[in-house]
Backbone as CSV, one residue per row, in Angstrom:
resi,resn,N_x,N_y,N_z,CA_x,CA_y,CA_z,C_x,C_y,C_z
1,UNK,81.583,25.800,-28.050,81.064,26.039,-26.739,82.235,26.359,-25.816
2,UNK,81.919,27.638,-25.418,83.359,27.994,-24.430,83.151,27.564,-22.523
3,UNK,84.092,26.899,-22.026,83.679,27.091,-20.573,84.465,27.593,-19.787
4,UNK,83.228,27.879,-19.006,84.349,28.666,-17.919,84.713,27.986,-16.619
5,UNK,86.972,28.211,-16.595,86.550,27.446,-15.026,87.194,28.358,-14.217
6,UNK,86.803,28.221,-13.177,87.694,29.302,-12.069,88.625,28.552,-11.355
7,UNK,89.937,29.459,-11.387,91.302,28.567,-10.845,91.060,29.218,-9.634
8,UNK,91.652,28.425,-8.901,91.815,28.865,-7.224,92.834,30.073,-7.295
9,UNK,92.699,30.734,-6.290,93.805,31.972,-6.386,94.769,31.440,-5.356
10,UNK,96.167,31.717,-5.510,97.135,31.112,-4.312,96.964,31.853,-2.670
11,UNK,95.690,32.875,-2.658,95.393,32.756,-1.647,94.346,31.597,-0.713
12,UNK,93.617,31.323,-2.104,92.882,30.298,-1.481,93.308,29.224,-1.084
13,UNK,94.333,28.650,-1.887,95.207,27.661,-1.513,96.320,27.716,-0.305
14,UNK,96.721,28.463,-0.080,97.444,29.019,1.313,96.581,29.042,2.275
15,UNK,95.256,29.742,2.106,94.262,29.785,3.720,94.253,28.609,4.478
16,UNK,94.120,26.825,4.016,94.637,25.849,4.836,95.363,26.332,5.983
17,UNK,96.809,26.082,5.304,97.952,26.700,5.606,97.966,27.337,6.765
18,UNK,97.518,28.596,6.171,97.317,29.850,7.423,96.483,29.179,8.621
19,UNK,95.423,28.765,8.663,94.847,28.218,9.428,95.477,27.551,10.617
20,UNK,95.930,26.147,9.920,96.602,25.344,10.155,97.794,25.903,11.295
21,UNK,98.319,26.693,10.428,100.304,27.663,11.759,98.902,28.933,12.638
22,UNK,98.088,29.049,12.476,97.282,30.187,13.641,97.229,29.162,14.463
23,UNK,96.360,28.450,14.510,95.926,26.840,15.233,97.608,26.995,16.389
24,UNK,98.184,26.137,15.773,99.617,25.833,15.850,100.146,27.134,16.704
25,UNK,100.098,27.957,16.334,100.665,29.336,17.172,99.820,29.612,18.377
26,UNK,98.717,29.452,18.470,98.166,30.116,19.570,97.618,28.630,20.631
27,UNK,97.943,26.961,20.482,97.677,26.553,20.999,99.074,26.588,22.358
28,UNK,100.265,27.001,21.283,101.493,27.105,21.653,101.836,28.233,22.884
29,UNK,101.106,29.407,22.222,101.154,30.537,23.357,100.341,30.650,24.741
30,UNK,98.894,29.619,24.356,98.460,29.568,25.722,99.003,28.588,26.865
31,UNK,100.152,27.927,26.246,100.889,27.238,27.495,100.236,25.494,27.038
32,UNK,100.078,25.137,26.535,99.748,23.826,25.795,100.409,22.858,26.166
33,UNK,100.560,21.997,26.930,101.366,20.979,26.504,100.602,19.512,26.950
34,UNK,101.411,18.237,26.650,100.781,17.328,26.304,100.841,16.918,27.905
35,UNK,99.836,15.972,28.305,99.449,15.495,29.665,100.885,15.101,30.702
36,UNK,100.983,15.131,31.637,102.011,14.738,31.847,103.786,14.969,32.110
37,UNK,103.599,16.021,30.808,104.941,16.668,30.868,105.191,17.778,31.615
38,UNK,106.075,18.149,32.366,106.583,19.367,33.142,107.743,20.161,32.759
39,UNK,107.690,21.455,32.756,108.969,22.236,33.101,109.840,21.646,34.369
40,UNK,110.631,20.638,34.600,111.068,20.773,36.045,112.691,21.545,35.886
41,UNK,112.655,22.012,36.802,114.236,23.012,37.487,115.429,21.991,37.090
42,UNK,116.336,22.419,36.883,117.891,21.645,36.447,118.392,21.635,37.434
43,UNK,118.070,21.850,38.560,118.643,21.429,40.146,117.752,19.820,40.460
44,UNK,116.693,20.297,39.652,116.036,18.691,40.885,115.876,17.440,39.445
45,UNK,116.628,17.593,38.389,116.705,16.518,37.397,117.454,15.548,37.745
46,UNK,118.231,15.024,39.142,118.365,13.657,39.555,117.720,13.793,41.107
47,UNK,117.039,12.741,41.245,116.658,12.400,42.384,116.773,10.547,42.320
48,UNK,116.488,10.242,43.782,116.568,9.222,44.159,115.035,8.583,44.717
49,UNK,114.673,7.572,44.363,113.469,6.914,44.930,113.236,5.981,46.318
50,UNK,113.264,6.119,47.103,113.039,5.046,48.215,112.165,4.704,48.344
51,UNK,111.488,3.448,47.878,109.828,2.960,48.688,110.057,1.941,49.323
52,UNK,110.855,1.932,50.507,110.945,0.885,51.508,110.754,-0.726,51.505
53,UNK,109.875,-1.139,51.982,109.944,-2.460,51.807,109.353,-2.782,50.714
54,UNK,108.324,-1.926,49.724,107.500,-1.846,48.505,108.545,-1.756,47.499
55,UNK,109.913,-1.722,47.518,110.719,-1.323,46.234,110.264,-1.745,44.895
56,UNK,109.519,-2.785,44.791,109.499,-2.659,43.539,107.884,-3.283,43.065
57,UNK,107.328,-2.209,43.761,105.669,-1.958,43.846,105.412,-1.566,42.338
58,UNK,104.312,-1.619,41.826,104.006,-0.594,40.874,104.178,0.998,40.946
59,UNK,103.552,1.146,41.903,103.915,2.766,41.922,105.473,3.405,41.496
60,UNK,106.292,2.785,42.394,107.161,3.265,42.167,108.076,3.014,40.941
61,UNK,107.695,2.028,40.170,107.800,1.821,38.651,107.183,2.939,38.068
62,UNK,105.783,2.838,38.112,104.926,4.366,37.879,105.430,5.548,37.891
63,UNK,105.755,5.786,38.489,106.587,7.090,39.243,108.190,7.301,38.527
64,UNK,109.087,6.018,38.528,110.330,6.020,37.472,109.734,6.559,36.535
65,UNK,108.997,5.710,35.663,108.918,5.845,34.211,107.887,7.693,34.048
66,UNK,107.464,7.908,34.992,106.865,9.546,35.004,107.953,10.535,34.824
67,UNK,108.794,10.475,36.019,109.694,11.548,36.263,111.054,11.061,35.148
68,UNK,111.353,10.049,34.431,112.187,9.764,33.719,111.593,10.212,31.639
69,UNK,110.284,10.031,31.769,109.831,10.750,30.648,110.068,12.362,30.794
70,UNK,110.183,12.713,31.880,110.361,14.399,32.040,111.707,14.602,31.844
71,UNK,112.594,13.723,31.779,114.031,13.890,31.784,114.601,13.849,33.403
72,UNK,113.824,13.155,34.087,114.761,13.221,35.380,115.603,12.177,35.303
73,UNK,117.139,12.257,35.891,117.360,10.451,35.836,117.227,10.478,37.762
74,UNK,117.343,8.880,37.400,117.038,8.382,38.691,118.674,7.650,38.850
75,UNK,118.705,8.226,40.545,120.134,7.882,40.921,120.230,7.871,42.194
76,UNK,120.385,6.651,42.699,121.018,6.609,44.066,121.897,7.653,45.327
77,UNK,122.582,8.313,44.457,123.614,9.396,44.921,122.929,10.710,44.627
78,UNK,121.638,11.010,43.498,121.352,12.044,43.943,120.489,13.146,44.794
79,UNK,120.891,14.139,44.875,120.768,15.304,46.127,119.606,15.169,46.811
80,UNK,118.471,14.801,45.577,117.331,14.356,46.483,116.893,13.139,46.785
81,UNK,115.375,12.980,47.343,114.958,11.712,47.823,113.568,12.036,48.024
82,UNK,113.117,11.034,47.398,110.845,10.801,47.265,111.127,9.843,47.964
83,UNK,110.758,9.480,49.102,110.224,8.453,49.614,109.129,7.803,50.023
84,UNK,108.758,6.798,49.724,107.640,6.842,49.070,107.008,5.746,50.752
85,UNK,106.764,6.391,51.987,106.379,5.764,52.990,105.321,4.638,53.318
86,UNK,104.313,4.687,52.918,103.319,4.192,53.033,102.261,4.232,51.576
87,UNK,101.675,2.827,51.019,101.023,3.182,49.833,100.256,1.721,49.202
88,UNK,99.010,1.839,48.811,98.312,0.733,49.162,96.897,1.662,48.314
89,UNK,96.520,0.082,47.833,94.514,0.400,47.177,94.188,-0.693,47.664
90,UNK,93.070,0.236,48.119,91.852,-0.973,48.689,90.447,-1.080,48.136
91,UNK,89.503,-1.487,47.730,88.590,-1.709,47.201,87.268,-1.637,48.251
92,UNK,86.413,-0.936,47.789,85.254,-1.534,48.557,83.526,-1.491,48.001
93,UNK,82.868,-1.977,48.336,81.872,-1.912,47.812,80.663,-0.742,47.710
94,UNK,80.211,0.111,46.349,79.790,1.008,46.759,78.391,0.627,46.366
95,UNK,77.687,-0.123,46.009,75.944,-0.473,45.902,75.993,-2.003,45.472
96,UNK,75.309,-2.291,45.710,74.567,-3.642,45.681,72.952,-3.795,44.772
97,UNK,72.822,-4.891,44.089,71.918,-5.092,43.131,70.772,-5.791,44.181
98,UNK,69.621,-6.115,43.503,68.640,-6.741,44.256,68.399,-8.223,44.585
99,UNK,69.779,-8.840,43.863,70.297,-10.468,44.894,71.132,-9.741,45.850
100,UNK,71.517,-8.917,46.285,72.177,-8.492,47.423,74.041,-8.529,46.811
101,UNK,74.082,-8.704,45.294,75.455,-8.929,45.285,76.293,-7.409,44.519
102,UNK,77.199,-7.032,44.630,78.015,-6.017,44.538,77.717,-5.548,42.943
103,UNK,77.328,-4.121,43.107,77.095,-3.790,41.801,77.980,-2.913,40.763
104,UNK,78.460,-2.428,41.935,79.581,-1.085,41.987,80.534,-1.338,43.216
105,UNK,81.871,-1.097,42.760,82.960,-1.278,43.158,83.812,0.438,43.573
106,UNK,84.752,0.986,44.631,85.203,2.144,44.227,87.044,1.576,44.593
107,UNK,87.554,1.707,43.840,89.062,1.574,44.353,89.308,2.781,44.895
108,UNK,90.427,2.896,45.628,90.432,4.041,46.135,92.501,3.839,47.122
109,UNK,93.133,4.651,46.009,94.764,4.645,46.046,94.947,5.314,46.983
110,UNK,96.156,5.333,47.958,96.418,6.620,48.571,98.345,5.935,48.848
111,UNK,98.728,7.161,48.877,100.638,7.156,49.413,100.623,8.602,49.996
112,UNK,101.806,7.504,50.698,102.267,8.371,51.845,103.747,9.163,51.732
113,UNK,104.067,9.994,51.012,105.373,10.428,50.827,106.247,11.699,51.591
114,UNK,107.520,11.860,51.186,108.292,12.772,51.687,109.315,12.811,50.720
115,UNK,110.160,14.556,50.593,110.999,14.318,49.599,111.919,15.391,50.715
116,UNK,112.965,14.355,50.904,114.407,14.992,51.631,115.707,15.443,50.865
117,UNK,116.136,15.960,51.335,117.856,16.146,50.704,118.817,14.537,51.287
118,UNK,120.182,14.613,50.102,121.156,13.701,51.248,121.359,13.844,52.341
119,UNK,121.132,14.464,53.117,121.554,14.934,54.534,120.162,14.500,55.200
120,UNK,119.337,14.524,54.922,118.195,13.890,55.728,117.329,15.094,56.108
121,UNK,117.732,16.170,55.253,116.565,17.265,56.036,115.214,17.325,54.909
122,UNK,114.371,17.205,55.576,112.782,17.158,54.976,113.032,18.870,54.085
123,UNK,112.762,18.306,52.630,112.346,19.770,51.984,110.610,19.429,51.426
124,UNK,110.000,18.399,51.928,108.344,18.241,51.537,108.298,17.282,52.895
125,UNK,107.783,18.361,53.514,107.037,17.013,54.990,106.122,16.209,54.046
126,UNK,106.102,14.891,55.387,105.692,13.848,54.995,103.759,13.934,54.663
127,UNK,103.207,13.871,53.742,102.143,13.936,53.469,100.903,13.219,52.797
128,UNK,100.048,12.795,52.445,99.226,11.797,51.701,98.507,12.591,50.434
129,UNK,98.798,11.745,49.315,97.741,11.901,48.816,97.177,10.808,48.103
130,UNK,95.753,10.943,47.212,94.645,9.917,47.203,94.281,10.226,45.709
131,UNK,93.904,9.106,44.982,93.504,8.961,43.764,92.014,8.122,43.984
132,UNK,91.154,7.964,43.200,89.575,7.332,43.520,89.081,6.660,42.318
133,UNK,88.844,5.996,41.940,88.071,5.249,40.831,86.871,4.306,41.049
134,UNK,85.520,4.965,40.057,84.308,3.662,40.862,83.996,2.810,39.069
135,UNK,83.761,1.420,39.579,83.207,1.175,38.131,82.137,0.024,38.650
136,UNK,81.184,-0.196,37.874,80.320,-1.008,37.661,80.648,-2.472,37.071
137,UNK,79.757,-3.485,38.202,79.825,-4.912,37.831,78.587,-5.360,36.594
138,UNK,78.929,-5.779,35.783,78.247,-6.574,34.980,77.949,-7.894,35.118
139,UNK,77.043,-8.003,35.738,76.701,-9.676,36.358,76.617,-10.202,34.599
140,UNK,75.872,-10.097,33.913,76.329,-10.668,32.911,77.431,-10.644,31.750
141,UNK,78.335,-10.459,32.395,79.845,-10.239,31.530,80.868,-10.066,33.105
142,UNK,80.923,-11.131,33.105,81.578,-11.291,34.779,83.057,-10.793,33.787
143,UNK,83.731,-11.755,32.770,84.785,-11.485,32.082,85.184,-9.504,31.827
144,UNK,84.248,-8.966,31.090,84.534,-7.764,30.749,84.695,-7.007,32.443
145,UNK,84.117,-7.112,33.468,83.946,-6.428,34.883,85.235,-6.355,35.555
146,UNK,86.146,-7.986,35.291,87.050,-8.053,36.071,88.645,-7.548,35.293
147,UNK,88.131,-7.515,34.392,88.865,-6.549,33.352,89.176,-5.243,33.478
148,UNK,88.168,-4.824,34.349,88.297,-3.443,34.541,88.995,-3.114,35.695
149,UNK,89.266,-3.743,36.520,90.068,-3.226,37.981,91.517,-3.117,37.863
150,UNK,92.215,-4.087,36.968,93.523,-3.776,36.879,93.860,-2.472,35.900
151,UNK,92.893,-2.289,34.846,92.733,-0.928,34.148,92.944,0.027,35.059
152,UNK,91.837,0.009,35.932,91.683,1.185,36.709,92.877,1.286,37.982
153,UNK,93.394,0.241,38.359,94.346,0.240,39.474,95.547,0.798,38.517
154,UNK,95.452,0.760,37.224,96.861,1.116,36.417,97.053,2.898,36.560
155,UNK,95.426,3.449,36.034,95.054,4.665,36.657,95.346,4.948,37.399
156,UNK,94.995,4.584,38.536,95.411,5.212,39.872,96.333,5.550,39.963
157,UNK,97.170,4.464,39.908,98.967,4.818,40.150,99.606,5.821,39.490
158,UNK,99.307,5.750,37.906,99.653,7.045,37.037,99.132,8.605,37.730
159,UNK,97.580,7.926,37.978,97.115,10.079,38.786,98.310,10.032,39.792
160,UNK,98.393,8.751,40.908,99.372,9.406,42.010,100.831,9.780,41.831
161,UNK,101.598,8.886,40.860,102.766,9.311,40.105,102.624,10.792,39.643
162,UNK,101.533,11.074,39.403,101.926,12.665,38.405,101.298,13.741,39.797
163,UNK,100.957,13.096,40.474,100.975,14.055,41.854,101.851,14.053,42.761
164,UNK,102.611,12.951,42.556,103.921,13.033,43.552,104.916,13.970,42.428
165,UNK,105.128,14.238,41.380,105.506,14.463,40.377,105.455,16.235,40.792
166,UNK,103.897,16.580,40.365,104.334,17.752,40.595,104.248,18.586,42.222
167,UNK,104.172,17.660,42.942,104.313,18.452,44.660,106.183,18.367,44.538
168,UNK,106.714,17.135,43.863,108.400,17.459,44.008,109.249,18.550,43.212
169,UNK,108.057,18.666,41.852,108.953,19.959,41.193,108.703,21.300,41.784
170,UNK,107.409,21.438,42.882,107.363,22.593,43.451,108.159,22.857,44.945
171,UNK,108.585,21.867,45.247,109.555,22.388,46.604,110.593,23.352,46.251
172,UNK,110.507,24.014,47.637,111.440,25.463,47.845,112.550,24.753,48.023
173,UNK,113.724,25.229,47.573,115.320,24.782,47.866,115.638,26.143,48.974
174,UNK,116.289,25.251,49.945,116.584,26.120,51.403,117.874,27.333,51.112
């Protein structure tokens, strides 16, 4: 009894392959990259952080560890300056259940920044921006509910870090 088997041809075995580097090539050419990361300019790869009496807020931890994954270092002496003016989450209540108690929660981030040269001249007037998060109370899982705000306050700070992030890699140099 003779059988027959069919061998794969080394094209079939390559098409993976091919697949696989097309994939790879064209996620590459449409400008792809992973969350977070930036092209920034080799003029503005040291800057300096000031958040005033907040120095050592979350945000501005947030914000180190952002612009330092991009390759910025952070330095006292250099040319620039984020200052990070005003910056604060406040919470408030956005619906209520039918004991009258809070059902939904919205945090809601906002900072106040400016990014100067050493010399003190504004190259980003001073401006705000705002991050928003709403989540739902679970009256029965009080544990899992309150779990969720420092999650989400961790959020926040990261959206506003990567928005202070990229309003500083787009300033005009004078």
């Amino acid at each position: 009894m003779y059988r027959l088997t069919v061998r794969p041809t080394s094209f079939a075995r390559l098409l993976p392959w091919l697949l696989l580097g097309l994939l790879l090539l064209s996620a590459s050419g449409c400008g792809f990259k992973l969350r977070g990361l930036y092209d920034i300019p080799e003029s503005l790869k040291r800057v300096a952080i000031d958040a005033g009496s907040q120095q050592d807020s979350q945000l501005s931890r947030t914000l180190e560890q952002a612009l330092e994954a991009n390759g910025v270092v952070i330095d006292n002496q250099a040319p620039y300056r984020i200052e990070l003016l005003q910056q604060g989450i406040t919470r408030r209540t956005l619906s209520l259940d039918s004991s009258a108690r809070a059902s939904e929660y919205e945090l809601r981030g906002e900072v106040t920044f400016q990014v100067s040269d050493r010399d003190g001249n504004l190259l980003l007037p001073e401006r705000t921006l705002m991050s928003e998060r709403a989540y739902n109370v679970d009256s029965s899982n009080i544990t899992a509910s309150d779990s969720q705000e420092p999650i989400l306050r961790q959020q926040i700070h990261q959206d506003l870090a990567q928005q202070i992030m990229r309003q500083y890699i787009r300033i005009q140099m004078p």
